[in-house]
N, C-alpha and C positions, 0 to 999 in steps of 0.2 A: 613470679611472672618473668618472662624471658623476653628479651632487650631484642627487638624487630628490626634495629638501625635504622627506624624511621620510615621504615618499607609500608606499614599500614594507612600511617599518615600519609608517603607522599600518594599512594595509591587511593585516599579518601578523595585526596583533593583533587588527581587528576578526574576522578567519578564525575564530580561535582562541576570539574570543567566540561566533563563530555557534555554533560546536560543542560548546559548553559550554551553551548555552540550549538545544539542538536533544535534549543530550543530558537534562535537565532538563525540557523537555517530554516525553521520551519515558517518563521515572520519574515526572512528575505523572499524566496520564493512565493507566498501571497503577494509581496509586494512588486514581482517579476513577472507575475501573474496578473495583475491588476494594470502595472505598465503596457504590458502587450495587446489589454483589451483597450483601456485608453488611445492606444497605439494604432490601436488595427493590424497589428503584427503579431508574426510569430517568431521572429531573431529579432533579438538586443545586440546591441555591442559596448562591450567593455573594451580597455584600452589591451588587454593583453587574451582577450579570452572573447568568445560571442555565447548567447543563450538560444538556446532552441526550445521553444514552450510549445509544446503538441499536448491538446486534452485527448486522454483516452480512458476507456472502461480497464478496469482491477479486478480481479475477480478478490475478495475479503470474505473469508469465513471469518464469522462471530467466536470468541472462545470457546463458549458451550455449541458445539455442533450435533445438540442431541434433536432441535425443534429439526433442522435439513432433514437427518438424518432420517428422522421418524417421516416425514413428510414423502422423502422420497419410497422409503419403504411402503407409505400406505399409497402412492401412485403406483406401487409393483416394479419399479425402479430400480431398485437396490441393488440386484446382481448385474446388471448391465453398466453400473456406476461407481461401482466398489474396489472396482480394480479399472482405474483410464489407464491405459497403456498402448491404442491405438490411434491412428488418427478420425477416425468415423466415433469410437468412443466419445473423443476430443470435442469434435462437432457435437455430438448428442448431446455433450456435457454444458456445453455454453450455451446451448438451446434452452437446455434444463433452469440451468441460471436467470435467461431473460424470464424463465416464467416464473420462477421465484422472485422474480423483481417486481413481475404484476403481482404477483399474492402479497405485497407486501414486506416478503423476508428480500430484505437488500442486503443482497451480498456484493453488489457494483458498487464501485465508487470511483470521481473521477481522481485520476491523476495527473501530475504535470512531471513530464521528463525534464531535466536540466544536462546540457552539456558544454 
C-alpha cells in the first residue's frame, strides 16, 4: 500500500465539510424564507450583505426522464422538442412544461434566489 501523505484523509474530511455547509445553507435559506413571509418582504439586511428572496418557477427534470420523454412523443412532440435551440422553441417548451404540471408530472419547483 502506498503512503498518500494524508491527501485521502484530508480530502474525506473536506467532503464531509462540504455536506454539512451545503446542508446548513439549505436550513438558512428556509429560515430566510420564512423571515420574509413573516416580514412581508422581500430584502433582509445583514450588517455587511442584504438578501434578496424572489419566488420563482425551475424548470427540474426527474432522473429518469424516460416517463416526459415517452409522454411527449406520444403527444407527437418530440421532434419539435428534442433539439430547443430557438427562442419560439423555448416558448413552446415552457408551455409544454406547464402542461405537464397539470398532468401531474411536476417538473416546476419553486425556488428562492439569494444575493
Amino acid at each position: 500500500m502506498s503512503n498518500d501523505n494524508g491527501l485521502v484523509d484530508e480530502y474525506e474530511k473536506l467532503a464531509i465539510q462540504k455536506k454539512e455547509i451545503e446542508q446548513k445553507e439549505i436550513e438558512l435559506k428556509n429560515k430566510l424564507f420564512q423571515l420574509a413571509k413573516e416580514k412581508n418582504t422581500n430584502v433582509l439586511f445583514g450588517i455587511n450583505k442584504k438578501c434578496l428572496i424572489k419566488e420563482y418557477e425551475k424548470v427540474i427534470f426527474p432522473d429518469d426522464k424516460t416517463e416526459i420523454v415517452e409522454l411527449i412523443k406520444k403527444k407527437g412532440l418530440y421532434e419539435k422538442f428534442s433539439s430547443v435551440n430557438s427562442s419560439k422553441r423555448i416558448n413552446k417548451f415552457c408551455n409544454f412544461f406547464l402542461f405537464l404540471s397539470i398532468q401531474g408530472i411536476k417538473p416546476l419547483n419553486n425556488v428562492l434566489e439569494y444575493i
